[in-house]
N, C-alpha and C positions, 0 to 999 in steps of 0.2 A: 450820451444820447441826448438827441434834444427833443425837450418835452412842447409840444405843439398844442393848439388850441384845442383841437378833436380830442390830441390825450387829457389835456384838463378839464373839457366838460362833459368824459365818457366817467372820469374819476367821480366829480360833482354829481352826475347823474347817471350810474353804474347800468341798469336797467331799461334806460329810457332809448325809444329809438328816434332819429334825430337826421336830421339834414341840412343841408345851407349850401352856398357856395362862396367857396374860401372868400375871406375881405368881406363879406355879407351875412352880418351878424344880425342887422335888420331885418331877413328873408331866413331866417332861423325857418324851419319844417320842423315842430314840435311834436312825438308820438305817444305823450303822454299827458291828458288835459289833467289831471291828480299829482300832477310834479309839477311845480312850478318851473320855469325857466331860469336858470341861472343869469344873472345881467350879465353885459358881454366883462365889466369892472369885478364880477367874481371870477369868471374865469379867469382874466387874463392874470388877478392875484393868484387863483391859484398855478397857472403856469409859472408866477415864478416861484411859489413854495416848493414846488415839484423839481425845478430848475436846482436851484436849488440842494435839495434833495439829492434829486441826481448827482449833481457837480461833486458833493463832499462822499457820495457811497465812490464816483469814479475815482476821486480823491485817495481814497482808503484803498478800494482796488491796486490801485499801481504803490503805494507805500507794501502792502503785504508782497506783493510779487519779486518789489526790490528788495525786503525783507530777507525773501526767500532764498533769490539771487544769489544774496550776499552771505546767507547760513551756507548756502552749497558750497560756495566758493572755499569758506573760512574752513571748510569740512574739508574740503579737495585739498587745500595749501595744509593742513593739520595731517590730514595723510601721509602726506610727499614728506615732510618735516621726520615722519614716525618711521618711515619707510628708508630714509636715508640713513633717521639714527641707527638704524638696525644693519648699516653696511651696503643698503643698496644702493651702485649705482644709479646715475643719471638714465643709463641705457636701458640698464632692467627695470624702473620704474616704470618708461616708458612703452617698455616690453609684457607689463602687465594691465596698465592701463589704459593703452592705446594713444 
C-alpha cells in the first residue's frame, strides 16, 4: 500500500477535519483552530515512517505466506513419502488425493 499525504496528515491529525487541493499545501483548509497544523516537512516525514512501515509489515506478509506455502508442501511430499512406504501405488495415491 502506498502511504499518501492525506494518510499522513489524517495520522498526525486523527480528528481534525481538513481540506486542500492535492500539490497545495499552502491552501491547506484547517478545521481545527486548537490543533495546530502540521508543516507540510512533518507530514511528508511522517509519510515516509509510515512508508516505511508499511514496506516491512508487506515484507513480513509474503515471507509468512511463503512460510506457509512451503509447510503445506513439505506436509504434502511427507505424506506421499508415508503413503508409499505403506505399499501404495503411484495410482492409488492419486486416487485418494486427487
Amino acid at each position: 500500500m502506498k502511504i499518501t499525504f492525506d494518510i499522513a496528515l489524517n495520522a498526525l491529525a486523527p480528528n481534525v477535519a481538513w481540506s486542500y487541493k492535492e500539490g497545495d499545501y499552502a491552501n491547506i483548509s484547517w478545521g481545527s483552530p486548537s490543533v495546530p497544523i502540521p508543516t507540510e516537512e512533518e507530514v511528508n516525514a511522517k509519510m515516509v515512517s509510515m512508508q516505511a512501515e508499511q514496506d516491512a509489515k508487506d515484507a513480513a506478509d509474503a515471507q509468512a505466506l511463503a512460510t506457509a506455502q512451503a509447510a503445506e508442501e513439505a506436509a504434502k511430499q511427507s505424506a506421499l513419502t508415508k503413503l508409499a512406504a505403506l505399499g501404495l501405488t503411484e495410482n492409488e495415491v492419486k486416487a485418494l488425493i486427487g
